[in-house]
C-alpha positions as CSV (number, residue, x, y, z in Angstrom):
1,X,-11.0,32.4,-17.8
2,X,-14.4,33.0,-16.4
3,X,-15.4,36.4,-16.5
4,X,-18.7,36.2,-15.1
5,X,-19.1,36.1,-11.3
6,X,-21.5,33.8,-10.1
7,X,-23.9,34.7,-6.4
8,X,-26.3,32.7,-4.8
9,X,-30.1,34.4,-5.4
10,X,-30.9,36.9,-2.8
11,X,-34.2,37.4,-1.2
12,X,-34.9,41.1,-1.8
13,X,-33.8,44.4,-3.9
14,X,-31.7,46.0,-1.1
15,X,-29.5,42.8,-1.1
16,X,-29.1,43.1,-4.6
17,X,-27.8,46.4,-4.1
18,X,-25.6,45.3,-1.9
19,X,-23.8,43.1,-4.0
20,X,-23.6,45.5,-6.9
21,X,-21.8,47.8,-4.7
22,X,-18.4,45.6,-5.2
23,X,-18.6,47.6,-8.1
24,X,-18.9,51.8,-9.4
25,X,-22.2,51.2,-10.8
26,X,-23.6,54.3,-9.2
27,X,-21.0,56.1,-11.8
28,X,-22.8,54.6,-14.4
29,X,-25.7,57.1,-16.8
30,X,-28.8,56.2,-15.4
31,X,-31.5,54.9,-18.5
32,X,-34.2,53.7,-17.6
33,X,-35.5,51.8,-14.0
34,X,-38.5,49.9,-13.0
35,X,-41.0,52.4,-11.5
36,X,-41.1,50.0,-8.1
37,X,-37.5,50.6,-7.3
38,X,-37.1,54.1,-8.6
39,X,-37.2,56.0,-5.5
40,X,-34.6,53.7,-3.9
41,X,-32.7,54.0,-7.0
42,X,-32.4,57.4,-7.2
43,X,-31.7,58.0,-3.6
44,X,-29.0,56.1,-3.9
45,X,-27.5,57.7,-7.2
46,X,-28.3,61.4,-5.6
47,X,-26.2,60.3,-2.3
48,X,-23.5,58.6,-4.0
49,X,-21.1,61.3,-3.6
50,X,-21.7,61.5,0.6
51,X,-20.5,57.7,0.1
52,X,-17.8,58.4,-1.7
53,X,-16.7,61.3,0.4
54,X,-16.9,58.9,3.6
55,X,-14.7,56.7,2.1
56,X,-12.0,58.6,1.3
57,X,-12.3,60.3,4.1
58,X,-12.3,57.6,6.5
59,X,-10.6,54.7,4.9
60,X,-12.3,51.5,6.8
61,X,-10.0,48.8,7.4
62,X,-7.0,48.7,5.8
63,X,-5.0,46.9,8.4
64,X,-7.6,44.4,8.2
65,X,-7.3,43.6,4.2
66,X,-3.8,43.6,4.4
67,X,-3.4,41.0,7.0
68,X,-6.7,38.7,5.7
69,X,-5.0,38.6,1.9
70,X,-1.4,37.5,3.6
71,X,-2.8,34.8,5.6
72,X,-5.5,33.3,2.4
73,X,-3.0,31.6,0.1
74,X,-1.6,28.9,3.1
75,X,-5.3,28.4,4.1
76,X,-6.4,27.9,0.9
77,X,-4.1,25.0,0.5
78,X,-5.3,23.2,3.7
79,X,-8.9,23.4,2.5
80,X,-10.4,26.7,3.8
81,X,-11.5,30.1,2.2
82,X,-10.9,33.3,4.0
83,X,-13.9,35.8,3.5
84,X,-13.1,39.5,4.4
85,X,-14.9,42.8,4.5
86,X,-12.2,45.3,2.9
87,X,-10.7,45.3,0.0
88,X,-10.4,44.8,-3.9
89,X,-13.7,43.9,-5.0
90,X,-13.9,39.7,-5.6
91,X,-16.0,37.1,-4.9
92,X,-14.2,36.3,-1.5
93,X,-14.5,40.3,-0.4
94,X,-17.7,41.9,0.8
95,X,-20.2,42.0,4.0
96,X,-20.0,39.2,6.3
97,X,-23.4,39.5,7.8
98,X,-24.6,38.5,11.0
99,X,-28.5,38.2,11.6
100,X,-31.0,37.3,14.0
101,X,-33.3,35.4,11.8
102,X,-32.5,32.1,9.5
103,X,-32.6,35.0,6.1
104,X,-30.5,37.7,5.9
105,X,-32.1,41.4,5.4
106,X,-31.8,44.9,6.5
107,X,-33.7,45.1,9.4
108,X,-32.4,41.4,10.2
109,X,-28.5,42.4,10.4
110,X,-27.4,43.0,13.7
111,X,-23.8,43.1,13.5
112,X,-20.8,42.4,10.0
113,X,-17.8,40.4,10.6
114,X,-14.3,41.7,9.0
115,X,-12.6,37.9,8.5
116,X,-14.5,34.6,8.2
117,X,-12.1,31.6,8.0
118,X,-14.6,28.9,5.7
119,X,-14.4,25.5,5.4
120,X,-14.8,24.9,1.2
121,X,-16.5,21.7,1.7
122,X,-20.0,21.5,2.4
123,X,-20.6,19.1,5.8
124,X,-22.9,18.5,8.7
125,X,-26.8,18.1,9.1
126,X,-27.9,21.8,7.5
127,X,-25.5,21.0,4.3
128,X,-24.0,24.0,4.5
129,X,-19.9,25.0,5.0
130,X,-18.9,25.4,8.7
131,X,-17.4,28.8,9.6
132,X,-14.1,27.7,11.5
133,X,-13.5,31.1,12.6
134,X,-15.2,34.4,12.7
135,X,-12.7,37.7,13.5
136,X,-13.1,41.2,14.4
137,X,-10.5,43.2,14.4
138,X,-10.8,46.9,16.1
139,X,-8.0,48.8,14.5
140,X,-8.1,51.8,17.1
141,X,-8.8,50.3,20.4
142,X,-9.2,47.6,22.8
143,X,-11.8,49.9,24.8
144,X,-13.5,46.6,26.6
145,X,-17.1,47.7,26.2
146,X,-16.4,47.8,22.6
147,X,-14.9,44.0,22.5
148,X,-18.0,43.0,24.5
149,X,-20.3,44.0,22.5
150,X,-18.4,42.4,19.7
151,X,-18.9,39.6,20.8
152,X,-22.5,39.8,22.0
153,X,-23.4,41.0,18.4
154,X,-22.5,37.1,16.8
155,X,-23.5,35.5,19.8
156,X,-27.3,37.0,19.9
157,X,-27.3,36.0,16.2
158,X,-29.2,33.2,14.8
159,X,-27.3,32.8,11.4
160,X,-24.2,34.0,9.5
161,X,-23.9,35.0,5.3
162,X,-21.4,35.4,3.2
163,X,-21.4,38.0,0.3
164,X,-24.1,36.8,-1.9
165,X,-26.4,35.9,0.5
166,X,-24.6,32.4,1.2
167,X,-25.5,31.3,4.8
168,X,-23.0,29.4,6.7
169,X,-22.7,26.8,9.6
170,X,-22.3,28.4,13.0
171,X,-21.1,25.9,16.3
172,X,-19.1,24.1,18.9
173,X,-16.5,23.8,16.0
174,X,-16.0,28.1,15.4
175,X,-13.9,30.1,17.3
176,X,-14.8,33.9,17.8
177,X,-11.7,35.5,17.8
178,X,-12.0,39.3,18.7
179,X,-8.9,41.7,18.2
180,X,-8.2,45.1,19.2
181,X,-5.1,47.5,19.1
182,X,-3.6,48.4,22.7
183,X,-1.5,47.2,25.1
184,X,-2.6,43.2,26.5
185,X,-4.9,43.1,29.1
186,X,-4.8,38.9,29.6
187,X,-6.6,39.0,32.6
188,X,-9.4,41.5,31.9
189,X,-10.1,39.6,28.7
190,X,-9.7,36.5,29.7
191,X,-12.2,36.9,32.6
192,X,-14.5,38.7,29.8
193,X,-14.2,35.3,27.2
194,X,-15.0,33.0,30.4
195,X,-18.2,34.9,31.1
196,X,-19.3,35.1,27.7
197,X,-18.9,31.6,27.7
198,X,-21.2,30.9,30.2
199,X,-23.9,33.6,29.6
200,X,-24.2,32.2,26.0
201,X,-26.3,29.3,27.5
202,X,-28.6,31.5,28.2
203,X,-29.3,33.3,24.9
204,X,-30.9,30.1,23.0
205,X,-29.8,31.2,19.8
206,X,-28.1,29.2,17.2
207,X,-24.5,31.5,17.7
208,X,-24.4,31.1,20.9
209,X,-23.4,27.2,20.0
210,X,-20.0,29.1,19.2
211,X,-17.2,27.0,20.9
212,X,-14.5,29.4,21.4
213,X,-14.6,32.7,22.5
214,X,-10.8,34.7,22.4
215,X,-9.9,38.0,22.6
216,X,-6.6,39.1,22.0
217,X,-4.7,42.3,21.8
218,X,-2.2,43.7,18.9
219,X,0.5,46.8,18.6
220,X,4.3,47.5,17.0
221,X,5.7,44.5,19.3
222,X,2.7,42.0,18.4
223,X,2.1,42.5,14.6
224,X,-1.6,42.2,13.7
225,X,-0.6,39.1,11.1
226,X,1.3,36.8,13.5
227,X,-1.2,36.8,16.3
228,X,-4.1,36.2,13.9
229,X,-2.5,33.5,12.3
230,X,-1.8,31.5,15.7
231,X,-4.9,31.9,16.8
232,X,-6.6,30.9,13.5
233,X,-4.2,27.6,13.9
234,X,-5.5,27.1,17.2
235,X,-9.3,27.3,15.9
236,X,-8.2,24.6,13.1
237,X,-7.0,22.4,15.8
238,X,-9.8,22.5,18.1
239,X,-12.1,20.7,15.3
């Protein structure tokens, strides 16, 4: 058993941090630092309690974890890796980062994904694994300004990481599928993915290559796990 989890490098300190926060490090006795990072350092061991507070205050995303670890043993088996944002810490949980340059950074990331369905193979041109879906999922609403700018926030993006600073292949072949809690609004939302579509031609970024757009909504008579996994299907057929 390996008992060492291995990251790709990361470009700077904060990102770093970011990946040690899959784990209670800031519980740990603090012995000695290098005097460049320091002040960071100790601003975030004095605020660690605020965090803590948040989080058990305002548990983000439980919905969410349950439904992406219920769905990751069948796609595992057909070739693909399901990436979420909540959860027990492991090398497939952690931020799924959008940004708006080719690295990922702090003042880069525009906008983190809850579910990114990977392809484990390494393909295309930029050698990298294709994203076959991305997925938000808005637990307390389907307010439409919301969903819009969901889907604005990937779209204006120029790349996409995984936890560990892994960047992965956004285009024609991934579906955005957006997902909020309410009652179904097919027109209003289709009409919404249909301008998306054509707006994105305008944006010139890389993201807005996306091929799919789909918003969808979920309650007690359209469980969360069924409607993701149908449209997750649909994504895998459309490559």
């Amino acid at each position: 058993m390996d008992l060492v989890e291995k990251y790709p490098p990361v470009d700077t300190f904060e990102e770093a941090i970011q990946l040690m926060d899959n784990y209670s490090w800031r519980e740990l006795h603090l012995v000695a630092v290098h005097p460049e990072y320091a002040e960071f350092i100790q601003f975030e061991m004095k605020n660690s309690h605020k965090l803590n507070r948040r989080k058990f205050m305002n548990p983000h995303g439980p919905s969410t974890s349950a439904v992406a670890e219920s769905i990751t043993e069948e796609l595992n088996k057909k070739g693909y890796d399901v990436y979420y944002d909540h959860g027990q810490a492991s090398k497939f949980v952690g931020k799924i980062a959008v940004s708006i340059e080719k690295k990922l950074g702090r003042e880069k990331e525009i906008s983190q994904m809850d579910i990114a369905v990977i392809e484990r193979n390494l393909s295309g041109e930029r050698n990298l694994r294709r994203v076959i879906a991305l997925i938000e999922i808005e637990e307390t609403t389907d307010n439409p300004k919301k969903l819009i700018g969901d889907i604005f926030a990937v779209l204006l993006g120029t790349s996409a990481f995984l936890l560990g600073g892994e960047q992965v292949d956004v285009g024609e072949w991934t579906t955005l599928i957006i997902i909020g809690k309410g009652a179904d609004h097919k027109y209003r939302d289709d009409k919404i993915c249909e301008m998306a579509l054509k707006a994105r031609f305008t944006l010139a970024t890389n993201n807005s290559n996306i091929g799919n757009i789909v918003i969808k909504s979920f309650s007690e008579d359209k469980p969360l796990k069924n409607l993701l996994v149908r449209q997750i299907k649909k994504a895998i057929q459309r490559i």
